[in-house]
C-alpha positions as CSV (number, residue, x, y, z in Angstrom):
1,X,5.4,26.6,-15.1
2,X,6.9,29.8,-16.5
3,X,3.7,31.1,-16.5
4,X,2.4,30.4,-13.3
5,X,5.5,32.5,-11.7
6,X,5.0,35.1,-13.8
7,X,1.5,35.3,-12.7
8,X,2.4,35.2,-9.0
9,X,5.2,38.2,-9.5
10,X,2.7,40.1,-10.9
11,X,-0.1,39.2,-8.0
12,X,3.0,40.2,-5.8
13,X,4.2,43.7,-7.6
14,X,0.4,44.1,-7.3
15,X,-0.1,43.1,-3.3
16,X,2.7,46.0,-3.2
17,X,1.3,48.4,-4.6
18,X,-1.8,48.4,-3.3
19,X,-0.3,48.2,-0.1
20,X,1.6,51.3,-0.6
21,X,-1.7,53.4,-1.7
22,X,-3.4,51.5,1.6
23,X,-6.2,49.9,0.0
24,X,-6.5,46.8,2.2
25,X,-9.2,45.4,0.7
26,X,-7.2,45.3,-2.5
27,X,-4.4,44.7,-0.8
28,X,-5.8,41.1,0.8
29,X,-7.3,39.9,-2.3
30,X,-3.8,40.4,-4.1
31,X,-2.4,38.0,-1.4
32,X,-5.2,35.5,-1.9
33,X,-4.3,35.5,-5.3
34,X,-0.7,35.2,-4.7
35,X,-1.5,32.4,-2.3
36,X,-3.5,30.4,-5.4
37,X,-0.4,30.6,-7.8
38,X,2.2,29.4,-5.4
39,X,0.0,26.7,-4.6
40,X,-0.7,25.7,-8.3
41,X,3.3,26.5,-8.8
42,X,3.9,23.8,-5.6
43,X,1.1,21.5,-7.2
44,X,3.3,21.3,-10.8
45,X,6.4,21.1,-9.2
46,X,5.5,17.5,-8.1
C-alpha cells in the first residue's frame, strides 16, 4: 500500500512538472498514470 502512494506522488510531482514546461502530451499521460495508482490504491483499500 505504501508503495502504491508513493508511486502516485511521484506520477503527481511528475503531472506537475510537466505541466509547468507545457508538454501536454506528457502532461496527460502523467494523469493517466496517476489515475491507475489511485484506482489500484482504492482497489487495496477494500
Amino acid at each position: 500500500m505504501k508503495e502504491l502512494i508513493k508511486q502516485y506522488e511521484t506520477a503527481k510531482n511528475k503531472a506537475l512538472q510537466f505541466m509547468q514546461k507545457g508538454q501536454i502530451n506528457n502532461y496527460f499521460n502523467a494523469l493517466v498514470e496517476m489515475n491507475y495508482y489511485k484506482k489500484m490504491i482504492t482497489v487495496s483499500a477494500n
